[in-house]
LOMARVO-515405 format. One record per atom (N, C-alpha, C): y, z, x. Coordinates in steps of 0.001 Angstrom, whole numbers. Layout:
REM LOMARVO-515405
ATOM     north        up      east
ATOM         Y         Z         X
...
//
This chain:
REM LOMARVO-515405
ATOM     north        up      east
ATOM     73670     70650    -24951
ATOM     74372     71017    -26181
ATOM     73418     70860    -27364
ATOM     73716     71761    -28607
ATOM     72720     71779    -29320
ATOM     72795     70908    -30144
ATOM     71736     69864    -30589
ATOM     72508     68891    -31695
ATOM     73067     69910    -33057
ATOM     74211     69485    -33624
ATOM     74480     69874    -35310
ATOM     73452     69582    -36129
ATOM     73304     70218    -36814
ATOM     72669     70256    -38496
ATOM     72868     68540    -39119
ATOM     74482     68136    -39177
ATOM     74523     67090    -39499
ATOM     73923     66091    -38886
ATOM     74265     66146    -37332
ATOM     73419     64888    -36343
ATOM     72004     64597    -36325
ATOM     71585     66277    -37547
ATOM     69732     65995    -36822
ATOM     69764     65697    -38375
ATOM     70416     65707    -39178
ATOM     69957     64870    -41016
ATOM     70152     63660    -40382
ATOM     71644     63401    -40115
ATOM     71342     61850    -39773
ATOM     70255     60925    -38905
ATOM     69716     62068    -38026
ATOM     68668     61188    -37115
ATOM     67755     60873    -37725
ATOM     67107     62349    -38903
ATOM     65975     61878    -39531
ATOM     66312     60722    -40629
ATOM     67435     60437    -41097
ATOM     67982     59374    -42422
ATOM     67628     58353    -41756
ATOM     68044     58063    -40481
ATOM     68169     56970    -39738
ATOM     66472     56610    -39716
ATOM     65794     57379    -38914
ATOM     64424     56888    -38698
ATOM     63582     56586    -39730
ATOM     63908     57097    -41274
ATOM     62929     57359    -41750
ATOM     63603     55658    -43025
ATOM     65149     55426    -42620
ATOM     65623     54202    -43092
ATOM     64857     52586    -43579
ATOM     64506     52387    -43899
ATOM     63678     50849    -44375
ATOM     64579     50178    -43830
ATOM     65993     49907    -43788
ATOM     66465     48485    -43120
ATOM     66794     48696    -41859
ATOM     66357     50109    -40869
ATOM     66450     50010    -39570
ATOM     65261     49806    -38795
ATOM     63754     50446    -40200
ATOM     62345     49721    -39600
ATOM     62291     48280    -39880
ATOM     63543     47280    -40373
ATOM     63067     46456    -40748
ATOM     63791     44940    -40038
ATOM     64594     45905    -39621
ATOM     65602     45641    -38302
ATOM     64736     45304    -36919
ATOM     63707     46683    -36513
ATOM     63065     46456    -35305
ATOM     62273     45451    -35915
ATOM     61776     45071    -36871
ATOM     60430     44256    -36818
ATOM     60840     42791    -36687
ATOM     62395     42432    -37440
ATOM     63348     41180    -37484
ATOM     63957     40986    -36358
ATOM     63968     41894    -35530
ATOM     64906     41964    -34066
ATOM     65645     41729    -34027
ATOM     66817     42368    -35179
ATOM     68006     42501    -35410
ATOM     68810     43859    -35063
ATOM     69498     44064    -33928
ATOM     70159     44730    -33278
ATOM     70927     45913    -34420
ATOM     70674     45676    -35434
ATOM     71490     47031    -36777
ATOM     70774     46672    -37483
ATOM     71405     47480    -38713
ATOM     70701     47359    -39620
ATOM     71961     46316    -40599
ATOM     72766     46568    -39903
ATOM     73785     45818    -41195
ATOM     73866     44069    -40615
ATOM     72886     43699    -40162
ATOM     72123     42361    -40445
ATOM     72315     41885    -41918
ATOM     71130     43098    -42526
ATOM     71526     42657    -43742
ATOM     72012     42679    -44426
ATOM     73329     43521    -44907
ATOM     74411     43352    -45677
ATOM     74912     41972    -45261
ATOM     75034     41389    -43837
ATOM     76011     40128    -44078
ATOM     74615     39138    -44644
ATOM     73255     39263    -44672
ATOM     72594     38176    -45015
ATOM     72838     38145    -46485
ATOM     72598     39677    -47099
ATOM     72933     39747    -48762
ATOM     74385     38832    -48991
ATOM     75741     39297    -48556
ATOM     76716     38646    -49149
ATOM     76566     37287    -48879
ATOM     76425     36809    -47560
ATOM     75803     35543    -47402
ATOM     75624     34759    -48516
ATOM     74443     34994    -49023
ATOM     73623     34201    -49751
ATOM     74459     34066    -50942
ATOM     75311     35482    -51589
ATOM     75900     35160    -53023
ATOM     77752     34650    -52873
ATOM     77942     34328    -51290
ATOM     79238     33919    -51193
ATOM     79412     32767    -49942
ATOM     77959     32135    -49538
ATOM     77702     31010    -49009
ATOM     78953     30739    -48119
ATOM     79253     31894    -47091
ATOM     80505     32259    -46199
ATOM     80551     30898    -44889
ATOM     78606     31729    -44651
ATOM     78226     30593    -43254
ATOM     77810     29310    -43536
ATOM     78423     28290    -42539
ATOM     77738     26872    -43236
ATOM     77484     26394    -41606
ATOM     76511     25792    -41800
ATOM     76262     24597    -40568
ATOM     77599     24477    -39991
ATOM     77764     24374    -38470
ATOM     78557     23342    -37416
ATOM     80442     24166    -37574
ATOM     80447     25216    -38751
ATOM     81875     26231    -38388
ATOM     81441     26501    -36888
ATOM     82900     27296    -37103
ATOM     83352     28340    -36051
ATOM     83562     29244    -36670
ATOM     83222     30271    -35737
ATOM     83338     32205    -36551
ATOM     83716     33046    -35242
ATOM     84606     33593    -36177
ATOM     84871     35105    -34870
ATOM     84598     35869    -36145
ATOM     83860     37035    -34903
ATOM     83555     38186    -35182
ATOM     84255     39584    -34486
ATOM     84669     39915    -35167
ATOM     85524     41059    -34798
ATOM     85153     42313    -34537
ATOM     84925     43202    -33602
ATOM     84366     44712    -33416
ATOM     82738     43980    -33481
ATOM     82335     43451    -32936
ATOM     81049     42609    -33002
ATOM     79888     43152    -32427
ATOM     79623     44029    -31491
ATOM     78876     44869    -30312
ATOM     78818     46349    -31577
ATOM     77100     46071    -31871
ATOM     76237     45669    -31340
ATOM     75439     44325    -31540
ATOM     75878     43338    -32254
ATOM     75935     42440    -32592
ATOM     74803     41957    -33236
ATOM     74557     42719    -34455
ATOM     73727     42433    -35464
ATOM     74073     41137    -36559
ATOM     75583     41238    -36844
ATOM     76318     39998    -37611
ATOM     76196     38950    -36671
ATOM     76544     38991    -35523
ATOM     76505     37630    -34783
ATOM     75002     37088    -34738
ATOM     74100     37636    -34317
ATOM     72599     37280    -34920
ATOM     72337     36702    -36081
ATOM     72450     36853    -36899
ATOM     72893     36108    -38645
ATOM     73958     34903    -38153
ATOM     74793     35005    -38077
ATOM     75567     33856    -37857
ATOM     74965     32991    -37163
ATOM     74883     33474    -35950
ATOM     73978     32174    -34731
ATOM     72811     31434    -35351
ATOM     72091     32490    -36111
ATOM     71171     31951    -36804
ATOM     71252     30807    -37605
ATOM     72348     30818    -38233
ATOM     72550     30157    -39589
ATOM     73886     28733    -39086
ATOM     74299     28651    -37754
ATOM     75389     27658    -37988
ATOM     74899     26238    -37683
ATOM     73476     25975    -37051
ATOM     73173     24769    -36348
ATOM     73789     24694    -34877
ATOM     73495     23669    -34684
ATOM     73485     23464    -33448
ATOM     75241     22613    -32925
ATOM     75678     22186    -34038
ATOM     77204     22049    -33588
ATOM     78352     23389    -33895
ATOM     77723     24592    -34715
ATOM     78674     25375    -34874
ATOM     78992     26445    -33654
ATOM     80056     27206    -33656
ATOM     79877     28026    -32549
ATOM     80115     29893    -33408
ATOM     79907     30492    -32657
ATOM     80083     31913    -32784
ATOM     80911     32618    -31620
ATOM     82343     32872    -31760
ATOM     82957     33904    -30855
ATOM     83061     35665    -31250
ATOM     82932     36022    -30646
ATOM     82499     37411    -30587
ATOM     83462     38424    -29661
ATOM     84152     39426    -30173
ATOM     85398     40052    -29673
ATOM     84929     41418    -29832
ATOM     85210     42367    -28690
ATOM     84836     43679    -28800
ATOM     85574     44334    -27363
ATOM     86353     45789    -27962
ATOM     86199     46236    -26176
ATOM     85604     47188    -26072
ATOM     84195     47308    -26457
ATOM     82768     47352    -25664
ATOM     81579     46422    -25589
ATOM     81205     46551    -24655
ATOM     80557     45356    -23965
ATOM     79060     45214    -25289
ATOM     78960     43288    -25146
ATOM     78176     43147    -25889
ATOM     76773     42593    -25051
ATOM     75830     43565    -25141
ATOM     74496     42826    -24195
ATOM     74087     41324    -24942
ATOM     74249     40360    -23709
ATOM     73813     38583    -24467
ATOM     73422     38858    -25426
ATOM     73387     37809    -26015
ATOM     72605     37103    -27118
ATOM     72460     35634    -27238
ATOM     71821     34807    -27580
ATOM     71514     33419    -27860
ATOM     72798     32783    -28408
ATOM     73418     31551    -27682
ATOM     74092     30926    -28723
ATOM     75777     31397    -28853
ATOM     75563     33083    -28568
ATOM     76888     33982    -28804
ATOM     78068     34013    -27967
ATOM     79530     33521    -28087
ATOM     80101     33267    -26590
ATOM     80746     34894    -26561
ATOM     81310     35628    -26282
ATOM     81459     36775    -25612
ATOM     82903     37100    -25128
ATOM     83978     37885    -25597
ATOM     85326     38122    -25196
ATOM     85010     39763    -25202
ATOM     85583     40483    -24006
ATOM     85831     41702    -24068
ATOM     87009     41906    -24379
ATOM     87598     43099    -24510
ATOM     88956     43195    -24753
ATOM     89311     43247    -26306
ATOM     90423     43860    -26290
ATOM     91251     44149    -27725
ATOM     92167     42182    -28529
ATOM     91711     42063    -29743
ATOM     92177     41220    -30122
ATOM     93440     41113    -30152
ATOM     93928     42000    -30157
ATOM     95390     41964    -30422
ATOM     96538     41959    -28981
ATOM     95886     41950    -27907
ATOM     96148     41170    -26695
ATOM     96515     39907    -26774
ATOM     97700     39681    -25903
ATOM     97932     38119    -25609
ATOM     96875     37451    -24465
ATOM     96359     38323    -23615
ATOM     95227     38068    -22573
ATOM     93831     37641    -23434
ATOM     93727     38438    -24503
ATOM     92697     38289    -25116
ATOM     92553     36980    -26204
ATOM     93452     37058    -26670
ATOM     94192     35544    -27600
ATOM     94081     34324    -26971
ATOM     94429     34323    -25678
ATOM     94232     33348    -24558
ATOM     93003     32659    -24392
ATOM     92367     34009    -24132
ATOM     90720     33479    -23654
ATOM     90111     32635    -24807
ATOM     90055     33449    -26205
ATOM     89961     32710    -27331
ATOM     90454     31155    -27630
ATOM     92216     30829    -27566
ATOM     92072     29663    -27681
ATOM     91843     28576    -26715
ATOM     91236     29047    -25797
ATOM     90601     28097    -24459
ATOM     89434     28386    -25036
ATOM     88277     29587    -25685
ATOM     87128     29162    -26182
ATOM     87310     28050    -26950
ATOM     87913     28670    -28223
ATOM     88148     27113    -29476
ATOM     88237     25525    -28851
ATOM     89014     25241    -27688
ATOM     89176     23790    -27922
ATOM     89227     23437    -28593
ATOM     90631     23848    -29560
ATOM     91340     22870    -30516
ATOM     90448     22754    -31705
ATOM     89454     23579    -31600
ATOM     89210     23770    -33165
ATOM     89375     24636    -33785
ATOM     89380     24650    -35344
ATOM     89596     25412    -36552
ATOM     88686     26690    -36646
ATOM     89349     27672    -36755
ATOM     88243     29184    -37045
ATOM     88171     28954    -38706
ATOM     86995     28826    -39123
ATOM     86467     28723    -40918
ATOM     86096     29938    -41296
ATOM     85509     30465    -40451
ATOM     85360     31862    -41015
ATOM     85911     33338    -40100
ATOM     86549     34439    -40241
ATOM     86382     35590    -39487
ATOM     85863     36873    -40328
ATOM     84610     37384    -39271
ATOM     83796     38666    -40214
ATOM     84333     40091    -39647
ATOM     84571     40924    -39600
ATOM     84664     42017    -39127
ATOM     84200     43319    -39980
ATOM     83378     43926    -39240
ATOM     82446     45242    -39869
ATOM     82937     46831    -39062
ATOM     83910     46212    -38653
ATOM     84751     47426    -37763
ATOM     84908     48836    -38809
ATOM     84525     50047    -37570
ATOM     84730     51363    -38465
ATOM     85464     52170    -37274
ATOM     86399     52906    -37578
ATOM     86649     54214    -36509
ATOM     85425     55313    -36679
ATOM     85341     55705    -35075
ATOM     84875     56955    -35003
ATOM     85644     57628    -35863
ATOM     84174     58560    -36626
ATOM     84609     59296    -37600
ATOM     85009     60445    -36929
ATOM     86007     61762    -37597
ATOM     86197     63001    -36983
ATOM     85572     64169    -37743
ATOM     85125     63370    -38968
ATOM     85215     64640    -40076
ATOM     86293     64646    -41051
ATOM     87403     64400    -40675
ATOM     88819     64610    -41480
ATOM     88965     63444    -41911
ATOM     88817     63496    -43681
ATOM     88436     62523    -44225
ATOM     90195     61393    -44379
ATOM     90809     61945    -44430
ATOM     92052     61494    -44616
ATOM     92474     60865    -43343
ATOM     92197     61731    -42137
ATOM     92704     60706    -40595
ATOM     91554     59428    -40479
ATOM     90469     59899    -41110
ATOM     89267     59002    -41123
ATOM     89923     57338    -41950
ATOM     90176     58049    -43026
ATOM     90220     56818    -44080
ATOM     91658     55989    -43436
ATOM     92721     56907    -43193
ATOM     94033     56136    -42477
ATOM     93338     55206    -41252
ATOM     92485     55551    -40376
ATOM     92209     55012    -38955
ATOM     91412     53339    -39742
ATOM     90495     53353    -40839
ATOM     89430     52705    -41408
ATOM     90103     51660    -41575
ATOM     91599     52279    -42560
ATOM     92662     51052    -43210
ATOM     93291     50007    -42252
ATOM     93389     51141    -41269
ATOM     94800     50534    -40234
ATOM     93764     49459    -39366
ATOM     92375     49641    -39247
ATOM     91426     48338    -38539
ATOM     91313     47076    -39340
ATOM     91107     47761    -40816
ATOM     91279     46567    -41784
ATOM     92216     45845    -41723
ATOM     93716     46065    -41598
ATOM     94798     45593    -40905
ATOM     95453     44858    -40277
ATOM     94162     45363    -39473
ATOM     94782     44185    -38209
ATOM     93536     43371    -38114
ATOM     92523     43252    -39097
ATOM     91300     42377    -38834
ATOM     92083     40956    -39787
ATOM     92486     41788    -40759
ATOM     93517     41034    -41956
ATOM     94246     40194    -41004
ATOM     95342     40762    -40254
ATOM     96169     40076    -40120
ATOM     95693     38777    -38819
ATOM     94967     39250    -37803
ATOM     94306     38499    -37329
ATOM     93811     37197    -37900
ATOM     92674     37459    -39214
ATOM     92471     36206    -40012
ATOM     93289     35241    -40247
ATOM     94723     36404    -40727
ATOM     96018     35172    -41743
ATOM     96413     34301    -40664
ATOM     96640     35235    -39575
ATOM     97559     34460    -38178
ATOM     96508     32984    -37592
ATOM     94865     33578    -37892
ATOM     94017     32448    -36730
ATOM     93082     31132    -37817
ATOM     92572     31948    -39086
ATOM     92291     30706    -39741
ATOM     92512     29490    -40391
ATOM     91680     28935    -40408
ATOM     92245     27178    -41052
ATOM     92528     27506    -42582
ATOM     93508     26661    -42862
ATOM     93365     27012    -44602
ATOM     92439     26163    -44734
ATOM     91786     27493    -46217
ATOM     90436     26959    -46920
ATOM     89477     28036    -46248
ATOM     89697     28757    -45419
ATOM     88906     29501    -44547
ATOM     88554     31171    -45596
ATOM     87811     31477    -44927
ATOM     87203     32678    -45653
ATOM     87140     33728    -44324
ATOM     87157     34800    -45153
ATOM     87453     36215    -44505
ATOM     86793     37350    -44698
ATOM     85463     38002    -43961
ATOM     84909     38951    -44568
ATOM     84984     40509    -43849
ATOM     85991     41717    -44625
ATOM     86041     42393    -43641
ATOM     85124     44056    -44607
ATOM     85043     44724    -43641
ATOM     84442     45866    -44083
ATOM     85930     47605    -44310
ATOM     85610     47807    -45582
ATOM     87042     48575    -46269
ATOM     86358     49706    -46874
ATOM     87154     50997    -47060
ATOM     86274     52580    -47600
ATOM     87230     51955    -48493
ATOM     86606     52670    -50034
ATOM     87532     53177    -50973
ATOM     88151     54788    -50856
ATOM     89313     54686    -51157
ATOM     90021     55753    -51293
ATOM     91687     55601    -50636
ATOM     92419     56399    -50149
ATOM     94182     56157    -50218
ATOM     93916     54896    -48733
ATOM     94985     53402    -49872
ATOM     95031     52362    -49166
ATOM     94594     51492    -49711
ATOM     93085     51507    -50185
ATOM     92569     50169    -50754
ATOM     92742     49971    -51803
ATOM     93415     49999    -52987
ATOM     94156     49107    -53776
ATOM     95790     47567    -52944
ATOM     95793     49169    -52344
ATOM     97339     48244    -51407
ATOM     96931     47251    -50665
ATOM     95536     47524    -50176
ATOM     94715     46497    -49118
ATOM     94324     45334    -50088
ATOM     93848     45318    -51012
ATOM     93134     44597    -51931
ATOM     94134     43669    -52394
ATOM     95185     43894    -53118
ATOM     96223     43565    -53233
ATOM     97349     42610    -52356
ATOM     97234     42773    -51351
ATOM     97554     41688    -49689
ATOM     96709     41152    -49650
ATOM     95369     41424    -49749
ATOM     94230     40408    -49519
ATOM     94817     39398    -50625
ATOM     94928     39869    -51745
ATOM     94480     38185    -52906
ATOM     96354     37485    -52656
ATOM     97225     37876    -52027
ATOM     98312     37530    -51704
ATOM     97900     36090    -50583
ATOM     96759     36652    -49886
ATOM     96589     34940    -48715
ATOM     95142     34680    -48825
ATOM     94521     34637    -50170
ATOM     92945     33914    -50363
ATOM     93407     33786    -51813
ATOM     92733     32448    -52628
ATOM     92488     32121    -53143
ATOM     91844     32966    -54552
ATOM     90816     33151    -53954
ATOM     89818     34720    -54629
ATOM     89439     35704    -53403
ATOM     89565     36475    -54047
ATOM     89075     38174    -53708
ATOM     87516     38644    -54166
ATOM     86251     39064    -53547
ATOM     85819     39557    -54433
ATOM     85090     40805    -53439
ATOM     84433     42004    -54123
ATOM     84361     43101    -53705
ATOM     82554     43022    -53850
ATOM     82221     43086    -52439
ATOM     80963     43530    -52602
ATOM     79925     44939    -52502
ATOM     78971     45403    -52594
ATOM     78346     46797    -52359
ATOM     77048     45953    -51717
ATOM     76899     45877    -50647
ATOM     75712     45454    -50646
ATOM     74364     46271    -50678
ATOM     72767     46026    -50938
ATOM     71710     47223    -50958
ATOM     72034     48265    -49126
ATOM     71762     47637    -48625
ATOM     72014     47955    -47085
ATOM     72748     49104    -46786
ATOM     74107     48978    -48347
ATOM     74739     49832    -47846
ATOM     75010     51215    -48582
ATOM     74412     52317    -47085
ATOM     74319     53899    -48275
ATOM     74679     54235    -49668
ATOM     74095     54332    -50653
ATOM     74522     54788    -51643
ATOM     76325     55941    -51553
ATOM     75825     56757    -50449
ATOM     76751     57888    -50468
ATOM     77767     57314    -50006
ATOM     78124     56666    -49089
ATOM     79244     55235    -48117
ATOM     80216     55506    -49223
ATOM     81322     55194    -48558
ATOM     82604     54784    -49507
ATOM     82581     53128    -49339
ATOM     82041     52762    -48270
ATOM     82178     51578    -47689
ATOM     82096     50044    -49028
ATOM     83005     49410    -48874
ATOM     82826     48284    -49550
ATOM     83447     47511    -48449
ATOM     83018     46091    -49111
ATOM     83142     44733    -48344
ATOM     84044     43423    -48961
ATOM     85132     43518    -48444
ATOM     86056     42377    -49317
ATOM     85884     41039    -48600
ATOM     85532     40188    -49786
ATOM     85836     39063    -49177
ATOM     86717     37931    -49893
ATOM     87147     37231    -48701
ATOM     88251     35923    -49253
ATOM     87908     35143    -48883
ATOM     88338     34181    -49980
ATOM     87627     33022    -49835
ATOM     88788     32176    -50439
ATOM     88878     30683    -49327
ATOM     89890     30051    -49790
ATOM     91510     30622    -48957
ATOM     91532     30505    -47904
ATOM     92655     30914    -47692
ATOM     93887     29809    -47471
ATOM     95269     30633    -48246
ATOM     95891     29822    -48786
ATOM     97106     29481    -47852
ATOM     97735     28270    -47860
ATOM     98524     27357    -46608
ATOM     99549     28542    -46109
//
């Protein structure tokens, strides 16, 4: 099949990208490594010896950053249903979060401890159709949301990945309903052209 016009701009965007040459040289599995290292640093999410789930996690460029950064008493769980090749440090759930099978496995990972942080960078396959696109984008945000409210400790923080356009005011709006503060990031990492922004909460409330 012949590639599209669009698939062969994007191949050359991709190769010719600075944070995906900069990715292979860091041996960081994406490039959006560094968007979570940028917010990182100006919303000090990861700390030594937490616990973190990561949500839609494969290919697991965020969990790399995390593992990196928790020490040696924190842990990193990692949820995807596609398979995530190892990584150091990273414990590993296949399957849909929103399973009771899958929920299971999780709180037998935890042993009775507190989730402090959950990240999720989840996107639907795009179709083109910007409107089924942006509905599919919201409805992951959703349930990454509701996941957080249902599994973190209060005081816990929440970082998920959101398009602007129909939804995210309404999204934004539920967010500062169960965190403390809200705040909206753009990180460099991420395309100028992207609708993509990054909400995070911080402080989540009893």
């Amino acid at each position: 099949m012949k590639a599209s016009k669009t698939s062969k701009q994007w191949m050359r965007e991709h190769v010719s990208d600075p944070y995906v040459q900069q990715a292979q040289k860091d041996g960081y599995r994406s490039r959006a490594a560094y968007k979570l290292l940028e917010i990182d640093e100006k919303d000090h999410l990861i700390k030594p010896g937490m616990v973190v789930v990561d949500l839609g996690a494969t290919p697991g460029g965020w969990c790399q950053v995390v593992a990196g950064k928790l020490g040696p008493q924190g842990r990193i769980i990692a949820l995807d249903l596609l398979p995530l090749h190892p990584l150091p440090r990273v414990e590993f759930i296949q399957g849909d979060f929103r399973e009771d099978a899958v929920l299971a496995q999780l709180e037998e990972k935890l042993e009775g401890r507190r989730i402090g942080l959950v990240i999720s960078d989840m996107a639907p396959n795009i179709s083109g159709v910007s409107s089924a696109d942006q509905a599919r984008a919201m409805h992951l945000a959703e349930l990454a949301l509701d996941f957080a409210v249902n599994h973190l400790a209060p005081g816990g923080a929440f970082l998920v990945k959101v398009f602007q356009g129909v939804g995210f005011e309404d999204y934004l709006k539920l967010m500062r309903s169960h965190f403390a503060k809200v705040v909206v990031r753009k990180p460099k990492a991420s395309r100028d052209r992207s609708s993509e922004q990054y909400l995070v909460g911080l402080g989540k409330l009893e």
